[in-house]
Biopython code that builds the backbone (N, CA, C, O; Angstrom):
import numpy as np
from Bio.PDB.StructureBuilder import StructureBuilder

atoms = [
    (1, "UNK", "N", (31.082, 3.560, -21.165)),
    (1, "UNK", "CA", (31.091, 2.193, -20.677)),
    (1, "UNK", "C", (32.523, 1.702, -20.494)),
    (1, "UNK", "O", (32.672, 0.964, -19.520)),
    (2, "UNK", "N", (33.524, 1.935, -21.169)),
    (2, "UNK", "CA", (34.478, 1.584, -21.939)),
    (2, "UNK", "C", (35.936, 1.622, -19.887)),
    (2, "UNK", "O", (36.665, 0.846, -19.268)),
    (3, "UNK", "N", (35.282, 3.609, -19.783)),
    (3, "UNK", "CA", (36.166, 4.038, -18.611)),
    (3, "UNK", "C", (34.985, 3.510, -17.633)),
    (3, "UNK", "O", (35.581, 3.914, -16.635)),
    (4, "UNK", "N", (33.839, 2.958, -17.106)),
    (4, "UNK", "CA", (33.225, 2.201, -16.288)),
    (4, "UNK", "C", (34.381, 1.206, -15.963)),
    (4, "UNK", "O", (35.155, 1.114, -15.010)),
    (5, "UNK", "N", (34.148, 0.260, -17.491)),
    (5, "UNK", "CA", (34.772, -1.165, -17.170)),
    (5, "UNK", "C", (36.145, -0.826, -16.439)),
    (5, "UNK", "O", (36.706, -1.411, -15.512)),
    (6, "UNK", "N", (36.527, 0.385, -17.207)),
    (6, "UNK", "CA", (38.090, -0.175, -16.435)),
    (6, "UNK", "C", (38.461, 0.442, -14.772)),
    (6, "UNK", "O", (39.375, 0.015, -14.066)),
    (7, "UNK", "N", (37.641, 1.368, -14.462)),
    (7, "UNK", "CA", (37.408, 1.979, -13.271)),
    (7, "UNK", "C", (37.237, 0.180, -12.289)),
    (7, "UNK", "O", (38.068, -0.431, -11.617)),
    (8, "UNK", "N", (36.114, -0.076, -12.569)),
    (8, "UNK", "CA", (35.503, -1.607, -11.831)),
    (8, "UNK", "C", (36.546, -2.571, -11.832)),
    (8, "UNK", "O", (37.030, -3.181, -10.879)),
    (9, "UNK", "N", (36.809, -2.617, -12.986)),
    (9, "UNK", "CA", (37.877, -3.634, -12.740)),
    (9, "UNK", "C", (38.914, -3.806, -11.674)),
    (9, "UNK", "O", (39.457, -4.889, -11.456)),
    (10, "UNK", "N", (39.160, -2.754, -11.047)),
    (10, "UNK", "CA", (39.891, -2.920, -10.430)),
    (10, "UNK", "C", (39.577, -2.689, -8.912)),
    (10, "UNK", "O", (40.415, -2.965, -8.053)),
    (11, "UNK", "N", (38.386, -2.191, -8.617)),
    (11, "UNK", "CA", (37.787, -1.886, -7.640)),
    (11, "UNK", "C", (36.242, -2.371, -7.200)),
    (11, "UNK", "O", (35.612, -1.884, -6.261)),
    (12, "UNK", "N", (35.836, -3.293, -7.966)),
    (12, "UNK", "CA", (34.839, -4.109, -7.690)),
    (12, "UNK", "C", (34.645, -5.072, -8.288)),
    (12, "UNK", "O", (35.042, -5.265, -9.437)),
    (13, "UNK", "N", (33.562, -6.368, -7.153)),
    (13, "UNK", "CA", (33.641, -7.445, -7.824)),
    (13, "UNK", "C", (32.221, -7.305, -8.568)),
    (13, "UNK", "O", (31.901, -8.207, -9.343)),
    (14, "UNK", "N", (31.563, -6.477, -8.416)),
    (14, "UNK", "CA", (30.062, -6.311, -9.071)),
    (14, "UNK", "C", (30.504, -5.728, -10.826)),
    (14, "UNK", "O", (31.232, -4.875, -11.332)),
    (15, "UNK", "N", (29.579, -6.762, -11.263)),
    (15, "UNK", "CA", (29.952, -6.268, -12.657)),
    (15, "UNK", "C", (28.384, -6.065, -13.914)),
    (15, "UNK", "O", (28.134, -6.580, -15.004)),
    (16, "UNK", "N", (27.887, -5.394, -13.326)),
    (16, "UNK", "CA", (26.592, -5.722, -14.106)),
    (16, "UNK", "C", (26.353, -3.770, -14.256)),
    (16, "UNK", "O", (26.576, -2.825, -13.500)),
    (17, "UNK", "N", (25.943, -3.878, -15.282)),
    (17, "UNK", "CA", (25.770, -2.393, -16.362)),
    (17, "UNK", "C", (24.589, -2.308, -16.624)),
    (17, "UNK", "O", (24.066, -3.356, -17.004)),
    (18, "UNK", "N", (23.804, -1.199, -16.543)),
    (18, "UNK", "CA", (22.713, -0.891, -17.210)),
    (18, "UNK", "C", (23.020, 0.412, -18.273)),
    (18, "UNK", "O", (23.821, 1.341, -18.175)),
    (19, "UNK", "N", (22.264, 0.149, -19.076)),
    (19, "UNK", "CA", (22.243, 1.425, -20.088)),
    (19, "UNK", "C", (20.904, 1.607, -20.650)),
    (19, "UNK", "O", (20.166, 0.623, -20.606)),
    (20, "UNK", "N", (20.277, 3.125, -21.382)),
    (20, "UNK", "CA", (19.432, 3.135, -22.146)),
    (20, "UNK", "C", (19.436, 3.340, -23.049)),
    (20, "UNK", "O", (18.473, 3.916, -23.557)),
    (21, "UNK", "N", (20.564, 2.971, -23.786)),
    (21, "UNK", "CA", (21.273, 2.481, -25.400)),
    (21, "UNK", "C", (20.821, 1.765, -25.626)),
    (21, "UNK", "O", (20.272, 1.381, -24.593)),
    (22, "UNK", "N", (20.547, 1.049, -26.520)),
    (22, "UNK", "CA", (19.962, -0.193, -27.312)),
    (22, "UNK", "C", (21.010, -0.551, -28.215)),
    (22, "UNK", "O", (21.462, -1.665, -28.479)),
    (23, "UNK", "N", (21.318, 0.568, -28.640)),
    (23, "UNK", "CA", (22.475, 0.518, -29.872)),
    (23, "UNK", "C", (23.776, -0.030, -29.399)),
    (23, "UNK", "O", (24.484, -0.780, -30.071)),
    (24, "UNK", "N", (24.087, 0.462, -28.004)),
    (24, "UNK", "CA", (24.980, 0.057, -26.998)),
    (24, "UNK", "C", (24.767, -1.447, -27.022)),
    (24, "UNK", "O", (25.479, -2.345, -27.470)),
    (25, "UNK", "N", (23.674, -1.468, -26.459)),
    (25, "UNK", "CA", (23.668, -3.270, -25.955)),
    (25, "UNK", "C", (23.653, -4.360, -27.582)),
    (25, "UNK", "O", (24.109, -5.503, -27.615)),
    (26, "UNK", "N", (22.983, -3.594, -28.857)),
    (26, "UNK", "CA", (22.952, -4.395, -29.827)),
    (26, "UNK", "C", (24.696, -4.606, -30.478)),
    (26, "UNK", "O", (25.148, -5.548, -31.128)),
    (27, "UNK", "N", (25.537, -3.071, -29.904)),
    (27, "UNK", "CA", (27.376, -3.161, -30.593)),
    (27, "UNK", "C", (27.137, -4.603, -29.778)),
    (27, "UNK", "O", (26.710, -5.648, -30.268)),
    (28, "UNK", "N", (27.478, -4.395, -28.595)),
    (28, "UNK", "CA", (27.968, -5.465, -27.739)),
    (28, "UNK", "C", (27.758, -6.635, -27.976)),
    (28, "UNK", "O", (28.697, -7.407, -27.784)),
    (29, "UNK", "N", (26.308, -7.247, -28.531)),
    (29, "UNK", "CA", (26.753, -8.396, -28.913)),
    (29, "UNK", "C", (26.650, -9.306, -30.311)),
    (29, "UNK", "O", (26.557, -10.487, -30.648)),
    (30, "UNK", "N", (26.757, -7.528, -31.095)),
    (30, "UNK", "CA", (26.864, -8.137, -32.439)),
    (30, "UNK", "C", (27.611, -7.208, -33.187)),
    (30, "UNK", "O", (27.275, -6.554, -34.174)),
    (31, "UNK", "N", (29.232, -7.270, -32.247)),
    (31, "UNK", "CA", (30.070, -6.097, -33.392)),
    (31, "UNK", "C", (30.509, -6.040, -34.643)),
    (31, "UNK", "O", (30.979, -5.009, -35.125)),
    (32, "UNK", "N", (30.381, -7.270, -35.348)),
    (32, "UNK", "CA", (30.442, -7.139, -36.859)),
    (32, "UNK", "C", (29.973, -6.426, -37.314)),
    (32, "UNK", "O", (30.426, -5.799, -38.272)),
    (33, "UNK", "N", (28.713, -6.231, -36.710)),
    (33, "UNK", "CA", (27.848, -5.567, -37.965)),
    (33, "UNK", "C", (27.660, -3.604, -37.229)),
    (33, "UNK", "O", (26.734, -2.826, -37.459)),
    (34, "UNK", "N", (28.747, -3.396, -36.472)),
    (34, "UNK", "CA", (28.922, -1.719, -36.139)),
    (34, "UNK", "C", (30.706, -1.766, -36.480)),
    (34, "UNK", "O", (31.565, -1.665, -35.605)),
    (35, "UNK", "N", (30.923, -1.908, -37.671)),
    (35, "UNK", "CA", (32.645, -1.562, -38.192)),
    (35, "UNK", "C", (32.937, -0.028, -37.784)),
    (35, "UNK", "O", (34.031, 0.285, -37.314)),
    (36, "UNK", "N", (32.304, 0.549, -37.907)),
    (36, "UNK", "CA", (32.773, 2.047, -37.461)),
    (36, "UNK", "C", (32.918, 2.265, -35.672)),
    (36, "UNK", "O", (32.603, 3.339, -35.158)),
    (37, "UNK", "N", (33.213, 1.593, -35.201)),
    (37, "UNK", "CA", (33.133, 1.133, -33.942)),
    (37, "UNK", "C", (34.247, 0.157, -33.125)),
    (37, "UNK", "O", (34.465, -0.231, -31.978)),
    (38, "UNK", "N", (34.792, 0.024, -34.458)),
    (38, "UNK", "CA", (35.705, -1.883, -34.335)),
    (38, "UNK", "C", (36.935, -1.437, -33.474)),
    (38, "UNK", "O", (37.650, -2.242, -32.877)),
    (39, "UNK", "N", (37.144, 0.135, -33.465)),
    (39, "UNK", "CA", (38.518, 0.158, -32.616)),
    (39, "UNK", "C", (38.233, -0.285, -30.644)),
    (39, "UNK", "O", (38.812, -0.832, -29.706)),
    (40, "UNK", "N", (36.738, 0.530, -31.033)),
    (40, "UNK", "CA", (36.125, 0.780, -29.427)),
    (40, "UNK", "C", (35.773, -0.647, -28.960)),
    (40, "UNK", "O", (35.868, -0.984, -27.780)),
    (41, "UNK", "N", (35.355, -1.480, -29.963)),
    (41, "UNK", "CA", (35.130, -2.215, -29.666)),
    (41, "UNK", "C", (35.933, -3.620, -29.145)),
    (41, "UNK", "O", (35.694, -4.557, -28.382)),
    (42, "UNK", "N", (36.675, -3.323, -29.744)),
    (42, "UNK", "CA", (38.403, -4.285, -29.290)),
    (42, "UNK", "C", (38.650, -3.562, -28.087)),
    (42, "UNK", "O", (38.772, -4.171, -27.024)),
    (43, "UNK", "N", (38.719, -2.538, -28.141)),
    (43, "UNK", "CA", (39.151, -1.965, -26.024)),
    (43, "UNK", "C", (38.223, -2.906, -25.251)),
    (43, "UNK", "O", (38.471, -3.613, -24.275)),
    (44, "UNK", "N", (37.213, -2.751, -25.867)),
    (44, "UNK", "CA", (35.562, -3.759, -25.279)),
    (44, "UNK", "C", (36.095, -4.586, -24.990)),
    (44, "UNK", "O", (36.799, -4.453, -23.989)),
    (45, "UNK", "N", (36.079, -5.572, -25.508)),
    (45, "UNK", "CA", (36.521, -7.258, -25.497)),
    (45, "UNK", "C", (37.927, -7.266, -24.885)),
    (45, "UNK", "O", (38.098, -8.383, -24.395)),
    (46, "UNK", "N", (38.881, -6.580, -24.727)),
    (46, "UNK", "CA", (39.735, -6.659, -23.876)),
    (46, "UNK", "C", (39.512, -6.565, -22.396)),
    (46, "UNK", "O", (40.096, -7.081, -21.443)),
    (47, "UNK", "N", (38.568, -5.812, -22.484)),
    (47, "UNK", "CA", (38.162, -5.308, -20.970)),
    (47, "UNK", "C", (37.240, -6.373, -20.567)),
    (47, "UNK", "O", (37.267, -6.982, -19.497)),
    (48, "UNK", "N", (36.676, -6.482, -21.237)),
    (48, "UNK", "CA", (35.196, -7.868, -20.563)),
    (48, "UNK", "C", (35.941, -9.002, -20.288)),
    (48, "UNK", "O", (35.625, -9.686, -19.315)),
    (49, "UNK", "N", (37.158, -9.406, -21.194)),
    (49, "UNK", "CA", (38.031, -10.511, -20.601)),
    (49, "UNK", "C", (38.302, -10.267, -19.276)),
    (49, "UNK", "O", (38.018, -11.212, -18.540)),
    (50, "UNK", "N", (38.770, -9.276, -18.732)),
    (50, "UNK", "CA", (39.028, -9.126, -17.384)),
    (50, "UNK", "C", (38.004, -8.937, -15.837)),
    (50, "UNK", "O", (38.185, -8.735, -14.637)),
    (51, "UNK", "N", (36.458, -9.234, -17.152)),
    (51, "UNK", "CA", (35.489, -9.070, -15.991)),
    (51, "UNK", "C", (34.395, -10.189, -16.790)),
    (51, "UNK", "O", (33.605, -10.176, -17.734)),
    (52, "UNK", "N", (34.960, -11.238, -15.655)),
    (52, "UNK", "CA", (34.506, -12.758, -16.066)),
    (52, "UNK", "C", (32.857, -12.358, -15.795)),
    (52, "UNK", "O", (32.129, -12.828, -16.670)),
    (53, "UNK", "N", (32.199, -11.634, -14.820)),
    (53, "UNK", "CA", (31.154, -11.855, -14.357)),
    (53, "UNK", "C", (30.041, -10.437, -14.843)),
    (53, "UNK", "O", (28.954, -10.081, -14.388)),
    (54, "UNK", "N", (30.965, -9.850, -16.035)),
    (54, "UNK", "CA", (29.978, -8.943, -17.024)),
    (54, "UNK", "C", (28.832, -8.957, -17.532)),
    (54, "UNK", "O", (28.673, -9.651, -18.536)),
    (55, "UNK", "N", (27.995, -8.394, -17.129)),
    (55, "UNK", "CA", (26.400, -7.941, -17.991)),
    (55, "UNK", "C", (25.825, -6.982, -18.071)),
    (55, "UNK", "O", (25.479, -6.324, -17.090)),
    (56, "UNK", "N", (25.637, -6.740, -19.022)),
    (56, "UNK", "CA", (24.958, -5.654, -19.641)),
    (56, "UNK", "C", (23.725, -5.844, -20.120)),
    (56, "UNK", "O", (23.564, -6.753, -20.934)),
    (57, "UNK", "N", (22.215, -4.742, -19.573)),
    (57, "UNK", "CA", (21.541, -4.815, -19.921)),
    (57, "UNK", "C", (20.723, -3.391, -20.017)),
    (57, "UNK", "O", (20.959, -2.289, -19.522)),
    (58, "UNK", "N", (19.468, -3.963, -21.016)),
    (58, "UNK", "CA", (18.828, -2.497, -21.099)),
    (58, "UNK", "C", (17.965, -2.080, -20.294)),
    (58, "UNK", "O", (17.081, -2.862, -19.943)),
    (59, "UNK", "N", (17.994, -0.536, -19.711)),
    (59, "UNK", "CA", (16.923, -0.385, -19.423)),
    (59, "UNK", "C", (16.733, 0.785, -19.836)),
    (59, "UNK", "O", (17.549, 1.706, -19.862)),
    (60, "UNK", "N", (15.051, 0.779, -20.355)),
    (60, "UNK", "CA", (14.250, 2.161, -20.660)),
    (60, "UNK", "C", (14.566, 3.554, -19.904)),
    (60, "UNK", "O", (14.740, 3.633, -18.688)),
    (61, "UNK", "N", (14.618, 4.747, -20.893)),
    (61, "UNK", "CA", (15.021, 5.368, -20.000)),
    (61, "UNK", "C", (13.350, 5.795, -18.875)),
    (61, "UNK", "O", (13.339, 6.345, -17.774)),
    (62, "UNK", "N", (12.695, 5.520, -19.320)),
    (62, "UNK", "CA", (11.161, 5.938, -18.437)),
    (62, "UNK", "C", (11.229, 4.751, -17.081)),
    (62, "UNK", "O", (10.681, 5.034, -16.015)),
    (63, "UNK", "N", (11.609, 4.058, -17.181)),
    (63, "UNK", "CA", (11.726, 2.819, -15.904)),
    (63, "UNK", "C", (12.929, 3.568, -14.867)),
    (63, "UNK", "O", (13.137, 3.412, -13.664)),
    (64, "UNK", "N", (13.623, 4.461, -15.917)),
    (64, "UNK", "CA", (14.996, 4.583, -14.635)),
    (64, "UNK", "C", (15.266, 6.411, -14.206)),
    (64, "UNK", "O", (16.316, 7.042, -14.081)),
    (65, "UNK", "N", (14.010, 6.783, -14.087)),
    (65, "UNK", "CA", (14.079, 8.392, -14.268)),
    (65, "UNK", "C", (15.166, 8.895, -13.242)),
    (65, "UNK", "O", (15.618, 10.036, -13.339)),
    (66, "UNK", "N", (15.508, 8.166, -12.418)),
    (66, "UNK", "CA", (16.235, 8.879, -11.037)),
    (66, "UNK", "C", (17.896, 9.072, -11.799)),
    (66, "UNK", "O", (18.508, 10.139, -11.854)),
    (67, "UNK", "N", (18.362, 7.782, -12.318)),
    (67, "UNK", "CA", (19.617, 7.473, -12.917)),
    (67, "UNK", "C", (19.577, 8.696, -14.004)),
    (67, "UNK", "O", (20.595, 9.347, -13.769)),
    (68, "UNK", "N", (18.989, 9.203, -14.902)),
    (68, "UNK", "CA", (18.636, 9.703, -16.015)),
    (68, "UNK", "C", (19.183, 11.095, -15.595)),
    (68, "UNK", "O", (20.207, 11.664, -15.972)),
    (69, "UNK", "N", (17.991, 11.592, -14.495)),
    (69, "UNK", "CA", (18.125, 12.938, -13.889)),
    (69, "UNK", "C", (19.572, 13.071, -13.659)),
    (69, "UNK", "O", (20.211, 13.620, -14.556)),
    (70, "UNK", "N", (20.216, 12.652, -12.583)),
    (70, "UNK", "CA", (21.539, 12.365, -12.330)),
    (70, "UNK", "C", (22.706, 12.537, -13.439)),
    (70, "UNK", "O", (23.796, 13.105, -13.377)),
    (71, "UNK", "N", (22.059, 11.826, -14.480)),
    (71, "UNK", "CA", (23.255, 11.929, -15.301)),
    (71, "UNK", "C", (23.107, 12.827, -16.360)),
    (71, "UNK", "O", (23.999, 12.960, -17.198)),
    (72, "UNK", "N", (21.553, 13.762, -16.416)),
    (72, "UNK", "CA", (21.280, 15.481, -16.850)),
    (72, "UNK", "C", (22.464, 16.183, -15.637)),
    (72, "UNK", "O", (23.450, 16.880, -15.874)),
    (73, "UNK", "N", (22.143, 15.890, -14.832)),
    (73, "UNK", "CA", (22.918, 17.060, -13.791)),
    (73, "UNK", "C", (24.243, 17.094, -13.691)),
    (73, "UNK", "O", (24.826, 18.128, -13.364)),
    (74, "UNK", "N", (24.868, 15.973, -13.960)),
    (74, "UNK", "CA", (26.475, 15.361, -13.959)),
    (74, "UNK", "C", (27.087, 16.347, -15.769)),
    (74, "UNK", "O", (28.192, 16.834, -16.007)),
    (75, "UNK", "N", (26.111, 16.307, -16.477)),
    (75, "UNK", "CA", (26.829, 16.714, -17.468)),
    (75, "UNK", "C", (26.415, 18.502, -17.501)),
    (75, "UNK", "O", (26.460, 19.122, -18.563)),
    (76, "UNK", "N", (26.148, 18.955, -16.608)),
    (76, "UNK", "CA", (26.308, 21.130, -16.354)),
    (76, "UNK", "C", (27.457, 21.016, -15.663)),
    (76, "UNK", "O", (27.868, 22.116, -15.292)),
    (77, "UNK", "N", (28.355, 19.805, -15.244)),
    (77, "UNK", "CA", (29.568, 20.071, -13.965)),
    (77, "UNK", "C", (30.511, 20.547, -15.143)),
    (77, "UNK", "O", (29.986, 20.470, -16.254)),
    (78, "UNK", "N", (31.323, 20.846, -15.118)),
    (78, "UNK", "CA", (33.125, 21.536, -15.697)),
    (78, "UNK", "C", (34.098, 20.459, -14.792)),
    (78, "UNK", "O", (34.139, 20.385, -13.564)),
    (79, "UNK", "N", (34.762, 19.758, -15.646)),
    (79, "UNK", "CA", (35.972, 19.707, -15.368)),
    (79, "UNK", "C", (37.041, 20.952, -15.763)),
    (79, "UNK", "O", (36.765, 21.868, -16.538)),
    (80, "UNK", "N", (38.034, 20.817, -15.215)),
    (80, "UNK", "CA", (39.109, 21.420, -15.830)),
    (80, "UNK", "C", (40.682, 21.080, -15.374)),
    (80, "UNK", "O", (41.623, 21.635, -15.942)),
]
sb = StructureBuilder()
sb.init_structure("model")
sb.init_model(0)
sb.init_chain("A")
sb.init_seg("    ")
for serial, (resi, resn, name, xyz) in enumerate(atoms, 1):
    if name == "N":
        sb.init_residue(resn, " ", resi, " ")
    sb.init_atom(name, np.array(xyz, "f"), 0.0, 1.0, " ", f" {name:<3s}", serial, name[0])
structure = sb.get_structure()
Protein backbone atom coordinates (compact mmCIF):
# COMPACT_ATOMS: atom_id res chain seq x y z
CA UNK A 1 0.00 0.00 0.00
CA UNK A 2 2.68 2.07 1.41
CA UNK A 3 4.76 2.08 -2.54
CA UNK A 4 0.92 2.44 -4.13
CA UNK A 5 0.52 5.67 -2.16
CA UNK A 6 3.63 7.03 -3.17
CA UNK A 7 3.64 5.86 -6.87
CA UNK A 8 -0.14 7.92 -7.03
CA UNK A 9 0.88 10.59 -5.48
CA UNK A 10 2.47 11.84 -7.89
CA UNK A 11 0.78 10.61 -10.87
CA UNK A 12 -2.83 10.61 -10.09
CA UNK A 13 -5.59 12.45 -8.85
CA UNK A 14 -7.67 9.17 -8.07
CA UNK A 15 -7.05 8.08 -4.71
CA UNK A 16 -9.23 5.32 -3.55
CA UNK A 17 -7.66 1.66 -2.54
CA UNK A 18 -9.19 -1.49 -2.26
CA UNK A 19 -7.76 -4.34 -0.34
CA UNK A 20 -8.74 -7.84 1.01
CA UNK A 21 -6.97 -7.18 4.31
CA UNK A 22 -9.14 -6.41 7.00
CA UNK A 23 -6.21 -6.22 9.18
CA UNK A 24 -4.96 -3.63 6.64
CA UNK A 25 -8.03 -1.54 6.77
CA UNK A 26 -8.50 -2.16 10.80
CA UNK A 27 -4.06 -0.77 11.12
CA UNK A 28 -5.37 2.13 9.21
CA UNK A 29 -7.73 3.36 11.30
CA UNK A 30 -6.83 2.25 14.53
CA UNK A 31 -2.92 2.26 14.76
CA UNK A 32 -2.52 2.31 18.38
CA UNK A 33 -3.58 -0.70 18.88
CA UNK A 34 -0.96 -2.53 15.87
CA UNK A 35 2.56 -1.08 17.76
CA UNK A 36 4.49 -3.58 15.86
CA UNK A 37 3.62 -1.69 12.86
CA UNK A 38 4.16 2.00 14.25
CA UNK A 39 7.24 2.53 11.96
CA UNK A 40 5.01 1.55 8.74
CA UNK A 41 2.62 3.22 9.97
CA UNK A 42 4.10 6.80 10.32
CA UNK A 43 5.35 6.35 6.47
CA UNK A 44 1.30 5.87 6.36
CA UNK A 45 0.22 9.06 7.74
CA UNK A 46 2.87 10.89 6.03
CA UNK A 47 1.76 9.76 2.83
CA UNK A 48 -2.13 10.13 3.30
CA UNK A 49 -1.24 13.79 4.23
CA UNK A 50 -0.28 14.19 0.74
CA UNK A 51 -3.41 12.50 -0.60
CA UNK A 52 -6.21 14.75 0.70
CA UNK A 53 -8.78 12.60 -1.22
CA UNK A 54 -7.65 8.94 0.30
CA UNK A 55 -9.85 5.84 0.86
CA UNK A 56 -9.47 2.79 1.64
CA UNK A 57 -11.76 0.10 1.60
CA UNK A 58 -12.50 -3.57 1.92
CA UNK A 59 -13.22 -5.82 -0.38
CA UNK A 60 -13.79 -9.66 -0.08
CA UNK A 61 -11.55 -11.50 -1.78
CA UNK A 62 -14.69 -13.73 -3.46
CA UNK A 63 -16.40 -10.30 -4.79
CA UNK A 64 -13.01 -9.42 -6.57
CA UNK A 65 -11.76 -12.78 -8.20
CA UNK A 66 -10.35 -11.02 -11.39
CA UNK A 67 -7.99 -8.51 -9.14
CA UNK A 68 -6.99 -11.65 -6.97
CA UNK A 69 -6.06 -13.84 -10.07
CA UNK A 70 -3.87 -11.00 -11.33
CA UNK A 71 -2.14 -10.51 -8.37
CA UNK A 72 -1.53 -14.81 -8.12
CA UNK A 73 0.08 -14.23 -11.52
CA UNK A 74 2.10 -10.92 -10.78
CA UNK A 75 3.79 -12.73 -7.93
CA UNK A 76 5.55 -16.12 -10.46
CA UNK A 77 7.19 -12.77 -12.34
CA UNK A 78 11.22 -12.33 -11.19
CA UNK A 79 12.50 -9.19 -10.87
CA UNK A 80 16.08 -8.83 -11.00
Amino acid sequence: LIWAMKCISHHSPIQHFGTDCQDLVRMISEPVTWPSFSTELEEFAHLRRRLPNFYLSYIPRSSNSKADCLAKVARTFRSD
